[in-house]
C-alpha positions in Angstrom: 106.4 118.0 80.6 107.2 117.1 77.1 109.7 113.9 77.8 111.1 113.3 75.0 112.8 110.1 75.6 112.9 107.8 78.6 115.2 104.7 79.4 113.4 101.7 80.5 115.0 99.3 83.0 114.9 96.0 84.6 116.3 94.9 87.6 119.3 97.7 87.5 119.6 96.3 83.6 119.0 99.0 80.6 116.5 97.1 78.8 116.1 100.3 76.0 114.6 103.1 75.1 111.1 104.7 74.6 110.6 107.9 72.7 107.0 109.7 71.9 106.2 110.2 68.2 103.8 113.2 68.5 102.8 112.8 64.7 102.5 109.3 64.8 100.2 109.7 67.8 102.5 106.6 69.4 105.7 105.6 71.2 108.5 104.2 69.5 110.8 101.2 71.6 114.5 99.6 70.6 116.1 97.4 72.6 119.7 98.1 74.4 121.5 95.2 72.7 123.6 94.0 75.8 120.3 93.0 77.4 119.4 91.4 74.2 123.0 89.3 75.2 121.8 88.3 78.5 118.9 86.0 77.2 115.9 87.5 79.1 112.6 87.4 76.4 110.5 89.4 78.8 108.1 90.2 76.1 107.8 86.9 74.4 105.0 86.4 72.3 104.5 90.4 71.5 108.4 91.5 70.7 110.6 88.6 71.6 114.5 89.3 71.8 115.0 86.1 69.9 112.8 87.9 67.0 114.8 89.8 63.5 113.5 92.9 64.3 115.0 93.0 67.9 118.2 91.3 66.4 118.5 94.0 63.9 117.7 97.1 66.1 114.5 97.8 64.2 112.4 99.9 66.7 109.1 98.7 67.4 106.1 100.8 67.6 103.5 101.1 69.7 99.6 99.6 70.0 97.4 102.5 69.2 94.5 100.4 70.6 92.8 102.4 73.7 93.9 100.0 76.0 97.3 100.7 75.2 97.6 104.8 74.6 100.2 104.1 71.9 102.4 102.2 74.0 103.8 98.6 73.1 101.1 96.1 75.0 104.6 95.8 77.5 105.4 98.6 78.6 101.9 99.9 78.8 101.2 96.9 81.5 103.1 99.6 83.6 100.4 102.5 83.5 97.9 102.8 86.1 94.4 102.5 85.4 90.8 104.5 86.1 92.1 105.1 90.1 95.9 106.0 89.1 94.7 108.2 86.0 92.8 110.1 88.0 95.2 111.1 90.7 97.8 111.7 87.9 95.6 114.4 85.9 94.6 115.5 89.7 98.5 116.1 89.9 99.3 117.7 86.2 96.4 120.4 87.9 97.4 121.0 90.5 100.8 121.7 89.1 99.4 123.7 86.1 100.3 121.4 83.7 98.3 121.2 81.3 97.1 117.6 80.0 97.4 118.8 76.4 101.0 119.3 77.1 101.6 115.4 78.3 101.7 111.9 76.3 102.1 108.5 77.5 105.8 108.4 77.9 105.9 111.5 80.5 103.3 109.6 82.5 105.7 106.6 82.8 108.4 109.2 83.7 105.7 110.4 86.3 105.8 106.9 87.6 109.6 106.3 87.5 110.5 103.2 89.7 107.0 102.8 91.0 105.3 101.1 88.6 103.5 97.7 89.3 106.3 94.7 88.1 109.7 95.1 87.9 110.1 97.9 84.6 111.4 100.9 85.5 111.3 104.4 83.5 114.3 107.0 83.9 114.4 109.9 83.9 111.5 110.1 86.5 110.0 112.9 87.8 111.2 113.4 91.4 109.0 113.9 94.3 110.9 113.7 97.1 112.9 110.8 98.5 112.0 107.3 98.5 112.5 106.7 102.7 109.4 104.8 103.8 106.9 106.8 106.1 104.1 105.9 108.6 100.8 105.8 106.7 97.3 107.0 108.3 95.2 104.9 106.1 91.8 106.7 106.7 93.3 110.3 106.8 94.8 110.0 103.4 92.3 108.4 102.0 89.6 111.5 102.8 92.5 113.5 101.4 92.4 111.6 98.3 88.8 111.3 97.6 89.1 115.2 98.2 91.9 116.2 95.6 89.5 113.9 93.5 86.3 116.2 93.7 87.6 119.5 93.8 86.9 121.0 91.0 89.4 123.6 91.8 93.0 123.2 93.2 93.9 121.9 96.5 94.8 124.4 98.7 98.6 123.6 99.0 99.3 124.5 102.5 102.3 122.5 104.1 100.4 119.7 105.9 98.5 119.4 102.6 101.6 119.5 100.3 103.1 116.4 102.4 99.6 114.7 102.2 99.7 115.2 98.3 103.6 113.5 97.7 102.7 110.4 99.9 98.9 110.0 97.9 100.9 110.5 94.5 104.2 107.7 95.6 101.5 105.2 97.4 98.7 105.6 95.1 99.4 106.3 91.1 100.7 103.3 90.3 98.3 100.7 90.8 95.6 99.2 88.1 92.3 98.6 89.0 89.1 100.7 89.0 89.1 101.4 92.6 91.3 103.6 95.0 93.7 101.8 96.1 97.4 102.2 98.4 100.8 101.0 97.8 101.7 99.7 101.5 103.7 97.7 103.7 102.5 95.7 106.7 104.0 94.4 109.5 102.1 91.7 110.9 102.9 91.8 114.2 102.8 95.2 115.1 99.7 96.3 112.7 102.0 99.2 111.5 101.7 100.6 107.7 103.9 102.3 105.5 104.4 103.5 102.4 105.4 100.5 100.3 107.6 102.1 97.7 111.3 101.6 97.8 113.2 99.9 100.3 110.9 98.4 103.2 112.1 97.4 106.1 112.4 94.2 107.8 109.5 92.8 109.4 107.2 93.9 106.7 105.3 92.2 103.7 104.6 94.5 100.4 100.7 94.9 100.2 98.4 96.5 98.1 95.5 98.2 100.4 91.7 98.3 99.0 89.9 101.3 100.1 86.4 100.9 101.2 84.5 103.9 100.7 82.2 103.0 103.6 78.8 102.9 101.7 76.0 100.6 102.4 78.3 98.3 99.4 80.5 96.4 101.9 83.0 95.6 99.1 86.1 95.2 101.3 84.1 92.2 103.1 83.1 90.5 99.8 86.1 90.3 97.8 87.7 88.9 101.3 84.4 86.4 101.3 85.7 85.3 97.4 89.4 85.3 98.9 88.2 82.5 101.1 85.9 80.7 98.6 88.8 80.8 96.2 91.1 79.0 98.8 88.9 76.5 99.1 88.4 75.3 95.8 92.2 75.6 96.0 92.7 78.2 93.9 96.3 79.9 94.4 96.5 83.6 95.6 98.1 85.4 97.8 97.7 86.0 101.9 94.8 88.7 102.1 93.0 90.1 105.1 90.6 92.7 106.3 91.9 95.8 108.9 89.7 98.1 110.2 90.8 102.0 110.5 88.7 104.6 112.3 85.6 102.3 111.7 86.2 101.4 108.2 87.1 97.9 107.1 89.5 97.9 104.0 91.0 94.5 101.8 94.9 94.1 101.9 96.6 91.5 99.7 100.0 90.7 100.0 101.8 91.3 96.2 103.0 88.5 93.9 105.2 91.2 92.0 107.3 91.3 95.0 109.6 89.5 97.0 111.3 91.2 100.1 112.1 94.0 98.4 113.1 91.9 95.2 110.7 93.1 92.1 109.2 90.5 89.8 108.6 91.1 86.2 104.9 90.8 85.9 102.8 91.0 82.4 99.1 90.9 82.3 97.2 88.8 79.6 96.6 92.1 78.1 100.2 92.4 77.6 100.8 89.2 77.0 98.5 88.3 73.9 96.9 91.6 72.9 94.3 89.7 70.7 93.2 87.4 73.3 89.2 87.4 74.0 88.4 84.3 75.3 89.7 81.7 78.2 91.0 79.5 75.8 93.4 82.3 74.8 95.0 81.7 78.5 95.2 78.2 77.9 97.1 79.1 74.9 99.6 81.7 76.5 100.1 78.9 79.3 101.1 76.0 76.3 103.2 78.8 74.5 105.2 79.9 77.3 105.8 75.9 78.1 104.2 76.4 81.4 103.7 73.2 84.0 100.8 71.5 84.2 99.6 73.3 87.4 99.3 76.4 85.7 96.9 75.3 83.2 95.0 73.1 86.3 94.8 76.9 88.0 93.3 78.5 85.1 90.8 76.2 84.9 89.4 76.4 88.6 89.6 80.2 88.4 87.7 80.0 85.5 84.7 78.0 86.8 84.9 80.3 89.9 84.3 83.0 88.0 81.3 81.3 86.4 79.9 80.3 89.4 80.4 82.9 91.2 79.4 85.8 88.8 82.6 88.0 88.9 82.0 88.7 85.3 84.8 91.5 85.5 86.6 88.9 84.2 89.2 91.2 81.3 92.6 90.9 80.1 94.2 93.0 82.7 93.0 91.0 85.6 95.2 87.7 85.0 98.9 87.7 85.3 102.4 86.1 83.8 105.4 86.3 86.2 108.8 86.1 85.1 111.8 85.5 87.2 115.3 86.6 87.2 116.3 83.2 85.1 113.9 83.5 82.8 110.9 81.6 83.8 107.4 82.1 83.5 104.7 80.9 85.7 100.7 81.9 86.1 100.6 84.4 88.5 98.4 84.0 91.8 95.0 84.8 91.1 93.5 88.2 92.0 90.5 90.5 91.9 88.2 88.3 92.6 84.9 89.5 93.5 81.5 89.7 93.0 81.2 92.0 90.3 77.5 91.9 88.4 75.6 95.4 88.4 72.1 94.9 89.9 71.3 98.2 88.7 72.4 97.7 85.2 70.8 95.9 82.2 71.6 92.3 81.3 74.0 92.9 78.4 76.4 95.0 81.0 76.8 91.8 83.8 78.1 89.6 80.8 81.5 87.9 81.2 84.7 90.0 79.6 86.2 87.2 78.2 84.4 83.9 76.7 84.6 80.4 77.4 83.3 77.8 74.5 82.6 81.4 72.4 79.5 82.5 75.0 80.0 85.2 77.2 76.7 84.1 79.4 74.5 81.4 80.3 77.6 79.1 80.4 76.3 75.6 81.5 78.8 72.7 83.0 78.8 71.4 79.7 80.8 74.3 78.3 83.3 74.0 81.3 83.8 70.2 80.2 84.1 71.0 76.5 87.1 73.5 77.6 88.1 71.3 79.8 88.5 68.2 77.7 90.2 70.7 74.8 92.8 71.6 77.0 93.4 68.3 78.4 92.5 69.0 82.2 92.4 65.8 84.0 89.5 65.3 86.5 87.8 68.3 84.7 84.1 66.9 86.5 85.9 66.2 89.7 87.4 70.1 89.8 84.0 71.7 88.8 82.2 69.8 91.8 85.3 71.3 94.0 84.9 75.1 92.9 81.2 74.4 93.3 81.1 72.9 97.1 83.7 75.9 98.0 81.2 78.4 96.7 78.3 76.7 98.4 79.9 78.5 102.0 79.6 82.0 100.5 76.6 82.1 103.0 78.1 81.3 106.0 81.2 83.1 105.0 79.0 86.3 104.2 77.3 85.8 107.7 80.5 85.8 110.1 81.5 89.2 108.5 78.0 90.4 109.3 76.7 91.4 105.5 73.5 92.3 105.0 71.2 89.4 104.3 69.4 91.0 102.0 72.0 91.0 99.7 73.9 88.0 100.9 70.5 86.4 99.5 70.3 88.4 96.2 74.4 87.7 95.4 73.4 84.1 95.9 70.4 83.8 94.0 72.4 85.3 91.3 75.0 82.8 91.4 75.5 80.0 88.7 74.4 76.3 89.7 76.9 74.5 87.7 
């Protein structure tokens, strides 16, 4: 594939251009400057527009950090992760493309217009056009989970070959450990489609959560934390279970779009690539001039994730969102789940990110100390609120039927805060 230079854009904006520099082992970025002239710092705090080096066309290089492959922390918010990796060397394979032969910047090219956000990467690799087309949920997901354990190519015959484009434009672009669709639903008739490009009316943007149907209902318990979260009035967005050919999967509606408006979207990771700790978010929120509310959010997510043990609590799993004016906000709050290891030794269940510098056996006390630091009002009052939501998780856990064997050990493990 060998791209050697792509041109990023932003809502039909050239916002500059990325290049590969195979000695360096990184990509190199500049800024068009006619979208420095229209004002938009969509990479504030990491390589601001209002900075010299933008001002003076210096190129800036990317972060040779893992988590970034080389990329600057901005534009690598637009690569998939463990899920969309996967499918993408499944695709270089089955193509004979070597993976020796590929770097970053052809993978963004790979992705073209369907990254998560609102960047775009030209020139994109084209597989077919971008009209919208019925989705059979549980068909393509056996399809998927078998181009992902052959060893050897998939047999391209034709009904296999059209499987393969639809997995690669629904499927490659989100982040996220586990498989996962690109979709649009339409609530009253129950039909899906693909949800890249132009959906039609009637339909809602959603990202779809396989459930690979093992005794590990996780479709059910990230939409049992989708209803704890509401209740301790914690912002996301509308989610719901639907159940194809006798497996349940978890949709949620996307903040990153609107209609079929995109929304720039960076993840903390992104954002403030040193960040390690919750405070760090309480920091992004007071540098970015956010409203109150946003830091108010942060903080009930973040006792929810005490409480509730959803220690897969990392950089990449909170969100800034920045519309066309300019203006950030905290994004809605997602991937929230009960995520501890039963199987797995202590050290492996501890949180990602630390609050009052402990990544476990966080007591209320350290939720206050945060709280008071970053001058949440009713810090006590919002702690007893996350808590009495969580308290449900049993009943919650019962009406979808989970097994009360583990409803029993999930809550056991929980943190009485």
């Amino acid at each position: 594939m060998e791209t050697n230079v792509v041109k990023v854009k932003l809502w039909g904006m050239d916002v500059g251009y990325l290049s590969w520099d195979k000695k360096a082992g990184t990509a190199v970025f500049e800024f068009e400057p006619s979208f420095i002239e229209q004002g938009l710092d969509i990479a504030p705090l990491t390589m601001s527009i209002d900075s010299p080096r933008s001002r003076k066309q210096i190129p800036w290089t990317g972060d040779k950090d893992k988590l970034y492959q080389g990329l600057p922390p901005m534009i690598a918010d637009s690569l998939p992760d463990k899920w969309g990796n996967s499918l993408f060397k499944a695709w270089l394979r089955d193509n004979n493309i070597s993976t020796k032969q590929t770097n970053p910047v052809d993978h963004l090219s790979f992705i073209g217009s369907r990254a998560m956000g609102a960047l775009e990467y030209e020139p994109a690799q084209k597989l077919g056009d971008n009209a919208v087309f019925s989705v059979n949920v549980q068909k393509l997901y056996e399809f998927a989970k078998q181009v992902l354990n052959e060893r050897e190519a998939t047999v391209l015959n034709q009904e296999n070959s059209i499987l393969w484009q639809d997995l690669v434009k629904i499927s490659s672009s989100p982040g996220g450990k586990r498989p996962k669709a690109i979709v649009a639903l339409n609530k009253g008739t129950g039909e899906v489609i693909s949800g890249q490009g132009i959906i039609p009316e009637g339909f809602q943007h959603y990202i779809l959560k396989y459930d690979d149907n093992s005794a590990y209902p996780y479709a059910k318990l990230e939409y049992v934390y989708y209803r704890m979260a509401l209740d301790a009035g914690i912002e996301m967005m509308p989610s719901e279970l639907r159940t194809y050919d006798g497996v349940t999967h978890f949709l949620t509606q996307r903040f990153d779009r609107e209609g079929n408006e995109k929304i720039h979207t960076q993840t903390l990771a992104a954002m403030l690539p040193t960040s390690d700790s919750y405070e760090d978010i309480f920091s992004v929120i007071r540098r970015l001039n956010l409203p109150y509310e946003d830091s108010r959010q942060h903080f009930l997510r973040m006792v929810f994730n005490v409480t509730t043990r959803n220690v897969d609590d990392h950089s990449k799993n909170f969100s800034f969102c920045m519309n066309k004016k300019g203006i950030w906000r905290l994004s809605p709050a997602y991937d929230l789940t009960y995520s501890v290891d039963l199987t797995a030794p202590a050290y492996s269940n501890r949180h990602s990110l630390t609050i009052n510098g402990k990544n476990e056996d966080i007591t209320r006390e350290d939720l206050g100390t945060v709280g008071q630091n970053n001058d949440i009002q009713d810090y006590n009052a919002l702690i007893d609120t996350v808590y009495n939501a969580v308290a449900k998780f049993e009943s919650h856990a019962r009406e979808l039927r989970i097994d009360e064997k583990l409803i029993k050990s999930i809550q056991e493990d929980f943190i009485k805060v």
